[in-house]
TIKELO-788762 format. One record per residue (C-alpha): residue in three letters; x, y, z. Coordinates in steps of 0.001 Angstrom, whole numbers, plus 500000, padded with zeros to 6 digits. Example, Ala and Ser with C-alpha at 12.3 -4.5 7.8 and 13.67 -1.06 7.14 Angstrom:
BEGIN
ALA512300495500507800 SER513670498940507140 
end
This chain:
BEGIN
UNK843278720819384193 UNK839964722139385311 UNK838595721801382029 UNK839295718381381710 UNK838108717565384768 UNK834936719089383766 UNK834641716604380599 UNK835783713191382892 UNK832186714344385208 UNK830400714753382180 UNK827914711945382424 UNK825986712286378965 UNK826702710478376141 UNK829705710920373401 UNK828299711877370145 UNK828088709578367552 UNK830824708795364967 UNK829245710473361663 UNK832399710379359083 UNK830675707746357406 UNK828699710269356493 UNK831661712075354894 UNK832208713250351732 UNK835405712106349747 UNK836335715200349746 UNK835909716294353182 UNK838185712844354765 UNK840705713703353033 UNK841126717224353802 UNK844090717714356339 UNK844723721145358484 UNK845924724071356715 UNK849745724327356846 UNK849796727913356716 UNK846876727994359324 UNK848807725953361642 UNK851307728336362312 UNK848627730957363429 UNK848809729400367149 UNK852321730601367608 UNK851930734302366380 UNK849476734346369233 UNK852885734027371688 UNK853605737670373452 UNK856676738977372192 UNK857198736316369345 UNK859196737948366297 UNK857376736730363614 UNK859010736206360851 UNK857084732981359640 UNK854108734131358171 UNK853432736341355010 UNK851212738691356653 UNK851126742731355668 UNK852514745258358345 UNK849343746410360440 UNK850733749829360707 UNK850171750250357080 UNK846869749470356948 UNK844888752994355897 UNK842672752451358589 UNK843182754785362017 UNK839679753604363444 UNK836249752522362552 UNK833425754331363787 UNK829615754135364059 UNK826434755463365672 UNK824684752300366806 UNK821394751721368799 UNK821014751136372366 UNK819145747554373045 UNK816796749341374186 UNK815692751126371071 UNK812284749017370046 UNK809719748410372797 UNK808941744202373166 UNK806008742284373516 UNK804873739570375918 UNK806175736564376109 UNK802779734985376628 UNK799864735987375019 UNK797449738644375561 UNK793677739074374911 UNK792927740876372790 UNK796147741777371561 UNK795766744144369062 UNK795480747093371847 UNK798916745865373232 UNK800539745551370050 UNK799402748042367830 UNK801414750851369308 UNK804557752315367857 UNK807514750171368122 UNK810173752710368820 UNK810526753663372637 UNK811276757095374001 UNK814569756727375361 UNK817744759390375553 UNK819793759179373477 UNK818803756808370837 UNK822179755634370160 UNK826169754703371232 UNK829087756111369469 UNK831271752610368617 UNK834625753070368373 UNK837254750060367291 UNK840577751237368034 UNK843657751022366139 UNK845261749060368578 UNK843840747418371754 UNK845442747681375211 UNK845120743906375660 UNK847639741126374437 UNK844996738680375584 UNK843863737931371904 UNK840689736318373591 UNK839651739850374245 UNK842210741962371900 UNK839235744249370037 UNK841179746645367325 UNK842200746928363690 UNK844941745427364281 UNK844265741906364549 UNK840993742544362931 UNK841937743387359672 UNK844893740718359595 UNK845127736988358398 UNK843020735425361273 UNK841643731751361829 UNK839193729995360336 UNK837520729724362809 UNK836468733630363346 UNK837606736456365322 UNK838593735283368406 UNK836885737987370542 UNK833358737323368841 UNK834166733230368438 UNK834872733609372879 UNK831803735423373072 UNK829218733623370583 UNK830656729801372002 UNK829673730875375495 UNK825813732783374057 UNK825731729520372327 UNK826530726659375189 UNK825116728040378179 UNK822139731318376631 UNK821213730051373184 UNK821313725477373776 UNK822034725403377900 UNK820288721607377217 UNK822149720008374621 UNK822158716541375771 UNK825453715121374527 UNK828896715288376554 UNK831116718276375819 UNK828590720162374183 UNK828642721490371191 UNK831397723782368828 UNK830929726461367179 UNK832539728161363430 UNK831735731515362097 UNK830797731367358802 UNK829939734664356140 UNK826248734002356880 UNK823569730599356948 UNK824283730190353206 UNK827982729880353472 UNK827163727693356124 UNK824894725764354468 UNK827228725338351305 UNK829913724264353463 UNK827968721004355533 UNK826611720203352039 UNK829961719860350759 UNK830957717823353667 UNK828240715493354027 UNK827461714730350122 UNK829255713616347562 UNK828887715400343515 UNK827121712611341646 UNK826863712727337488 UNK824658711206335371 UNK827599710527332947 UNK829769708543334798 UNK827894707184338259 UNK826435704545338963 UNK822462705415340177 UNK822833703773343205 UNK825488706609344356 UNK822958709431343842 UNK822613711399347304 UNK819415712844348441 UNK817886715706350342 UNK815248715663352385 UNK813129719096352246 UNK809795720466353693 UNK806842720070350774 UNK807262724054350680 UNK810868725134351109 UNK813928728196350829 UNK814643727713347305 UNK818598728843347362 UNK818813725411349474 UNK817635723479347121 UNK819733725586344416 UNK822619724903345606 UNK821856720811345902 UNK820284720172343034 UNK824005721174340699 UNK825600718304342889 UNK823764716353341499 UNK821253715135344729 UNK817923714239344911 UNK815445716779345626 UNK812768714648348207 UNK809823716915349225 UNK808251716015353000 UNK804430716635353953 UNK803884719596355939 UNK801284720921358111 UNK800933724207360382 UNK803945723104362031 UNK806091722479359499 UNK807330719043358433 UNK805749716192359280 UNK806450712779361092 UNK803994710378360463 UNK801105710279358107 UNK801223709737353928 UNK803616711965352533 UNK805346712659356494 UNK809023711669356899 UNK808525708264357797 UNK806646707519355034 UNK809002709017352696 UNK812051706836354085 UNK809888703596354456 UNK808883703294350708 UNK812184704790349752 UNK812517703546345501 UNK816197702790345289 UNK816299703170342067 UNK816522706927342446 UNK819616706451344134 UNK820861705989347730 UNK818229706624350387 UNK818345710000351891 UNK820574711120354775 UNK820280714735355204 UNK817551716801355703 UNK817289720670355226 UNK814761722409357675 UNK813148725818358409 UNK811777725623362043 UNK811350728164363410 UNK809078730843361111 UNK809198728199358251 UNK809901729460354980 UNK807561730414353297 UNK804753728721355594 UNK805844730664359031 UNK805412727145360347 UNK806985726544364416 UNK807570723224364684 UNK806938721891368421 UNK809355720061370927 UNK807308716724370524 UNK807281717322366551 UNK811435717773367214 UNK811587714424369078 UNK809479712525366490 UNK811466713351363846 UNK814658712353365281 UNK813785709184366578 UNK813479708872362834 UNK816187710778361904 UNK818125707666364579 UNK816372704638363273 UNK817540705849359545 UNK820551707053360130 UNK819914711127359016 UNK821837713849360018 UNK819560717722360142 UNK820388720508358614 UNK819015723030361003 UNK819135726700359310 UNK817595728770362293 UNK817222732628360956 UNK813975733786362465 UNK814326731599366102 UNK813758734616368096 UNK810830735623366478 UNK808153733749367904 UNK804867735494367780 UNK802610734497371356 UNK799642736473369938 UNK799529734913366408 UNK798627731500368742 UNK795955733632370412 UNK794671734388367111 UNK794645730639366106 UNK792839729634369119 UNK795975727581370410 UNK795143727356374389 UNK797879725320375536 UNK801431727498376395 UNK804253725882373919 UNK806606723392375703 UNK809828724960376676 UNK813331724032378247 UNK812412725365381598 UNK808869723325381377 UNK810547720351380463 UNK812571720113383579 UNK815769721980381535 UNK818373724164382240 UNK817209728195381936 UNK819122730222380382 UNK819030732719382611 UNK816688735393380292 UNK813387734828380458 UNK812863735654376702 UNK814960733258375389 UNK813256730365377667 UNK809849731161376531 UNK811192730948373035 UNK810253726946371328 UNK814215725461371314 UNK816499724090368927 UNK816650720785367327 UNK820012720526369260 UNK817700720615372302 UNK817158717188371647 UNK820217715824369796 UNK821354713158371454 UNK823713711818369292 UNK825434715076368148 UNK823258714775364297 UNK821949718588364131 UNK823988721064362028 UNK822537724263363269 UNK823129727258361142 UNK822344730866362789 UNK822819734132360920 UNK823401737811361960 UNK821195739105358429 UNK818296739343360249 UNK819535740485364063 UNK821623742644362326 UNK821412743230358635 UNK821845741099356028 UNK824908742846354470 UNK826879741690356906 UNK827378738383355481 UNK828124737036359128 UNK826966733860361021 UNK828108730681362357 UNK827441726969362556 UNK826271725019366067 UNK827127721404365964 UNK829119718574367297 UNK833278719262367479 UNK834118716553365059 UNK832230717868362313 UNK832736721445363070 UNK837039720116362844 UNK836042719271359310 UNK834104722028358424 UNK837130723894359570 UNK838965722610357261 UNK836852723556354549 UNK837368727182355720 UNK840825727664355650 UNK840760726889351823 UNK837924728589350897 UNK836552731412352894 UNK839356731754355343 UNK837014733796357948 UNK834424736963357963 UNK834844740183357035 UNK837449741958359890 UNK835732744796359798 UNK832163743299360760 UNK833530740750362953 UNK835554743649364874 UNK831881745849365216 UNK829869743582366003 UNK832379742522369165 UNK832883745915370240 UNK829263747040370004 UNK828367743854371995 UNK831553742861374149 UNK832893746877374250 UNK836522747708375685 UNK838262744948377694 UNK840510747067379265 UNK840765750903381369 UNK842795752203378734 UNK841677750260375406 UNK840507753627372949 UNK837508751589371781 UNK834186752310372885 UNK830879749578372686 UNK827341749917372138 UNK826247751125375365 UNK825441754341376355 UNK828254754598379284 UNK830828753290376310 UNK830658749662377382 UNK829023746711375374 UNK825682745637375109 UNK826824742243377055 UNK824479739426376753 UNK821630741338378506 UNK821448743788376064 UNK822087741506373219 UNK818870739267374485 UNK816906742979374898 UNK818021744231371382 UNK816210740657370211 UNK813392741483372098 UNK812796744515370440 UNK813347743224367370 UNK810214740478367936 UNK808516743264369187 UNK808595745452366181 UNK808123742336363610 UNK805065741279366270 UNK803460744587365842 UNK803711744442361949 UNK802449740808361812 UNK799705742212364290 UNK798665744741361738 UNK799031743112358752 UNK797141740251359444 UNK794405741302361332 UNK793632743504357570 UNK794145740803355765 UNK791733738571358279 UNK788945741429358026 UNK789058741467354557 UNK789157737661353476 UNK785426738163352153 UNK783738740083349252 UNK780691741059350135 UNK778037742280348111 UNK774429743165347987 UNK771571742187345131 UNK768084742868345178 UNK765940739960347024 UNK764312737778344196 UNK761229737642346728 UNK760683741977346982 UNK757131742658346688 UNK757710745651344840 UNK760435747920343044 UNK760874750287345346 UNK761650747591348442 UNK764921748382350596 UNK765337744678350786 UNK768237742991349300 UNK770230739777349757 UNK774041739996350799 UNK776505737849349380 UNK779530736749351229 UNK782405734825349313 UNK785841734097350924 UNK788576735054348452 UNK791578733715350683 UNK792581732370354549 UNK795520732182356617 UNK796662730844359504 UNK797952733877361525 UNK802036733332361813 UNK803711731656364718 UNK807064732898363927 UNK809293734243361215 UNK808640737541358772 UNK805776735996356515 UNK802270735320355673 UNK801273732543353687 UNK798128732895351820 UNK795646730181350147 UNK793591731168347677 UNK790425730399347306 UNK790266730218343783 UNK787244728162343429 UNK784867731105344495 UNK786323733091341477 UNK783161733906338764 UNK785513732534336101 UNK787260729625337732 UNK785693726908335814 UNK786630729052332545 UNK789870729199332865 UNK793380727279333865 UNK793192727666337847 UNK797390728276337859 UNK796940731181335015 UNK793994732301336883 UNK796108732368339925 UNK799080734507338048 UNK796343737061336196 UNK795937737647340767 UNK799606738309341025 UNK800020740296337962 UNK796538742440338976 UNK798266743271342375 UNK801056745131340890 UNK799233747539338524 UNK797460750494339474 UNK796003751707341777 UNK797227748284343905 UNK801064748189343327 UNK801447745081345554 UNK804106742974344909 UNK803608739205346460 UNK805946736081346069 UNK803458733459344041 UNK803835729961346060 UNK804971728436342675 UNK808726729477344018 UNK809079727799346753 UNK808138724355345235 UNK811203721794345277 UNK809796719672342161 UNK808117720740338925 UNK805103718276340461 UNK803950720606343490 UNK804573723542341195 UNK802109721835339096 UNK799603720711341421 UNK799174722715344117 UNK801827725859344830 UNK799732728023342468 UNK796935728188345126 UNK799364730153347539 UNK801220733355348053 UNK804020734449350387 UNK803936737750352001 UNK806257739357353479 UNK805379741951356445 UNK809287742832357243 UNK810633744996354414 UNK808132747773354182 UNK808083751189356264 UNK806462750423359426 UNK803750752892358033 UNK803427751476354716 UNK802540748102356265 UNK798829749378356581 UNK798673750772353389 UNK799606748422351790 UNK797686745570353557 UNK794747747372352399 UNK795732747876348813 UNK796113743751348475 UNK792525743483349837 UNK791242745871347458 UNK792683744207344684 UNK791368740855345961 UNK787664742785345649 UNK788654744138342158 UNK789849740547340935 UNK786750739253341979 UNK784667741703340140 UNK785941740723337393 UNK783469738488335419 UNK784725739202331735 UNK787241736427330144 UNK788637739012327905 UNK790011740972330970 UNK791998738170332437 UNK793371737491329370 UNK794973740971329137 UNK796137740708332643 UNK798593737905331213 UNK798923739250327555 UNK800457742414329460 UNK803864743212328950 UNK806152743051331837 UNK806562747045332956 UNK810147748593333115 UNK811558747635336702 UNK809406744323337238 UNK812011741646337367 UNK813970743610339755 UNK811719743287342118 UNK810346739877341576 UNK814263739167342275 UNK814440740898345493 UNK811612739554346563 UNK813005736130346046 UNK815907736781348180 UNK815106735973352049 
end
């Protein structure tokens, strides 16, 4: 009774209806019969007899153990900038602390029959809902509501759905919000589109394009994607051709730490989109990875003066950590109307491996996104959905057998969960930090000749030469640097085709004594257009996969091959570069380095 109480004083307004929006598919889908049963084996003392689910006690499985870090393991940064910051930030990122991890235990069996807080193998490891766990789904709806979006402006809030990480998610609102179009048998004017930033996460648009959609690259700046201007969004929907197909309705964004750009797109840029996204009618695909990596010092760097606007600025609600106020908000900060699909991801708070996340939006979509789960992925992995709740949430009860992440055997709770992300920016800040300000020294060959105007041989006077090989804009956010060459200051640029100029670079980095290996820009390109005209000027790099040691090293290995490049003033030697053959091991790791 409370909580409806709590809904009838809600004063916002309803989301909008969106299952016009719908694909065929998705209205028609209708609640899993089999799932629908779950409800009752959730009754204490119920002999179940209903379902076709394995005997727990069978299960080879007595416990599942791990040593896990305390939040406290990696020391943070500020939350505003500092000047300079390389002092700050330049020290090692592990603190000193006793001991340096938790034992986690999951028990066999919990002590609970609350299964709102029933933590074991048990339940874990059996046929569960679609929507996730129900320990972690408790604990990640409240993070989300009132930690992660306390300002979501529509009434009721938002729901939540674990998914087995942002691509599941992303493959699931795709399937519900576009229909499968074939040239063979549709009619052009059914063709779907997506709207993408100019430079954009290529398994995205990967796993459009088969359906069939239109692949509809937006401008970009800094930020990320723009608004206004030729090229921005509202361009793009103004002078839609319709003879491509239907005018888009979705668009697929990076935000925060845009990939590849490391583009944060501001609170105003949020609300000028979606007035835009309201007048046309578009619903956003949010995927949110690197939110909580927001780097204050690479704005110092830039020379940005003015402190980013926040919830707590704006009037909002805090979320009671001052971390996660200072941090640039969600799309969903401003979704009035319920149109943001936000998809978060535990591969990079976590590891990747755990193919774990789960999707933010409003509950009538996330009711038919359910339903797309219980006939496809059913839920997560048990056994990652039952360690990540115990190392956060820890034992519910005196005599439970489990033990969380914490060093006294309880969980991390929400403060340590919002410390063990502070660390984390901390230890990403402090490799951006070093990176960078490498790659920032070394942008310039310089060299020295002999001054044409020397009066005699033996004169110590000499002219220096200064050429800029490359710039950046320091990141704002995210795990990556995105460099534009400067091609044109190359001795053989006018000799040459500037793209195969561009990939004799990237194939000089990786021989000896370099051994760099860079993303080339040309991947990230939606269309075979930007490929053509203008993603060969840039590389992605990425400063989050090496040892923290390496990062250095390595740094300074890419500027030396930038020198050596540019020393190079012989045709014959480019054409060598790209004559080479590919060494054993190479597309390996151009694959791996395509993956985040």
């Amino acid at each position: 009774m409370a909580n409806i109480n709590l809904v009838a004083q809600d004063k916002r307004c309803a989301p909008i209806d969106l299952s016009h929006h719908y694909s065929r598919v998705t209205k028609n889908r209708k609640q899993s019969s089999i799932k629908e049963f779950y409800k009752y084996f959730m009754i204490p003392g119920i002999g179940q007899l209903a379902g076709g689910l394995p005997n727990a006690s069978y299960f080879p499985y007595d416990t599942l153990e791990a040593s896990v870090a305390l939040p406290q393991r990696f020391i943070p940064t500020p939350n505003d900038p500092v000047d300079p910051p390389a002092s700050k930030l330049a020290a090692v990122s592990l603190s000193d602390q006793q001991p340096p991890s938790a034992r986690v235990i999951v028990p066999k069996a919990s002590g609970t029959t609350d299964t709102l807080r029933k933590i074991d193998l048990t339940s874990a490891l059996q046929y569960g809902t679609a929507q996730g766990y129900p320990p972690l789904y408790t604990f990640l709806r409240q993070f989300t509501r009132e930690n992660l979006h306390p300002n979501c402006p529509y009434a009721g809030g938002p729901e939540i759905i674990l998914t087995v990480g942002a691509t599941d998610g992303f493959s699931k609102a795709i399937q519900a919000l576009s229909n499968e179009w074939s040239e063979e048998k549709d009619w052009i004017r059914e063709k779907e589109g997506l709207l993408v930033e100019e430079y954009a996460y290529m398994n995205a648009i990967q796993a459009a394009r088969p359906r069939g959609m239109n692949i509809v690259p937006v401008g970009i700046d800094d930020e990320g994607m723009r608004a206004n201007g030729k090229g921005g969004l509202e361009d793009v929907l103004k002078n839609w051709d319709y003879n491509r197909g239907k005018r888009p309705h979705l668009i697929y964004t990076v935000t925060i730490g845009q990939n590849p750009t490391s583009g944060v797109l501001s609170v105003q840029r949020r609300k000028d989109i979606y007035k835009l996204c309201q007048k046309y009618d578009i619903i956003i695909i949010e995927d949110d990875p690197y939110w909580y990596l927001q780097y204050p010092s690479g704005k110092k760097a830039n020379g940005v003066q003015q402190p980013a606007s926040t919830p707590t600025s704006d009037g909002g609600k805090s979320s009671g950590y001052a971390f996660l106020d200072s941090l640039v908000p969600s799309y969903l900060s401003v979704d009035t109307e319920g149109r943001v699909v936000r998809l978060d991801t535990f591969s990079k708070t976590i590891a990747p491996g755990c193919r774990l996340g789960w999707i933010t939006t409003q509950p009538a979509l996330a009711e038919r996104l359910l339903r797309i789960t219980e006939t496809s992925t059913q839920q997560p992995s048990g056994f990652v959905q039952s360690m990540v709740a115990e190392t956060i949430m820890g034992p519910q009860t005196p005599h439970d057998g489990g033990r969380g992440g914490s060093r006294n055997g309880s969980g991390w709770q929400v403060s340590g969960w919002v410390r063990w992300l502070e660390g984390l920016r901390g230890a990403y800040e402090r490799r951006m930090q070093t990176m960078c300000s490498i790659l920032h020294d070394g942008r310039y060959m310089i060299s020295r000749r002999q001054s044409l105007s020397a009066c005699d041989e033996d004169s110590d006077w000499s002219v220096v030469d200064k050429v800029k090989m490359y710039d950046f804009v320091w990141p704002l956010g995210g795990m990556f640097v995105w460099l534009e060459l400067n091609l044109s200051t190359h001795p053989l640029y006018n000799r040459i085709d500037h793209a195969e100029l561009a990939h004799a670079l990237w194939i000089h980095f990786t021989t000896k004594p370099f051994l760099v290996l860079v993303s080339p820009g040309t991947i990230f390109a939606p269309t075979p257009e930007i490929a053509a005209e203008s993603a060969w000027r840039y590389f992605r790099l990425c400063f989050a996969a090496v040892a923290e040691e390496e990062v250095e090293l390595t740094s300074k290995r890419m500027v030396a091959g930038f020198n050596s490049f540019w020393a190079i003033k012989n045709l014959k030697d480019i054409q060598e570069l790209l004559n080479a053959e590919s060494f054993e091991g190479a597309e390996p790791l151009m694959y791996q380095s395509l993956m985040c």
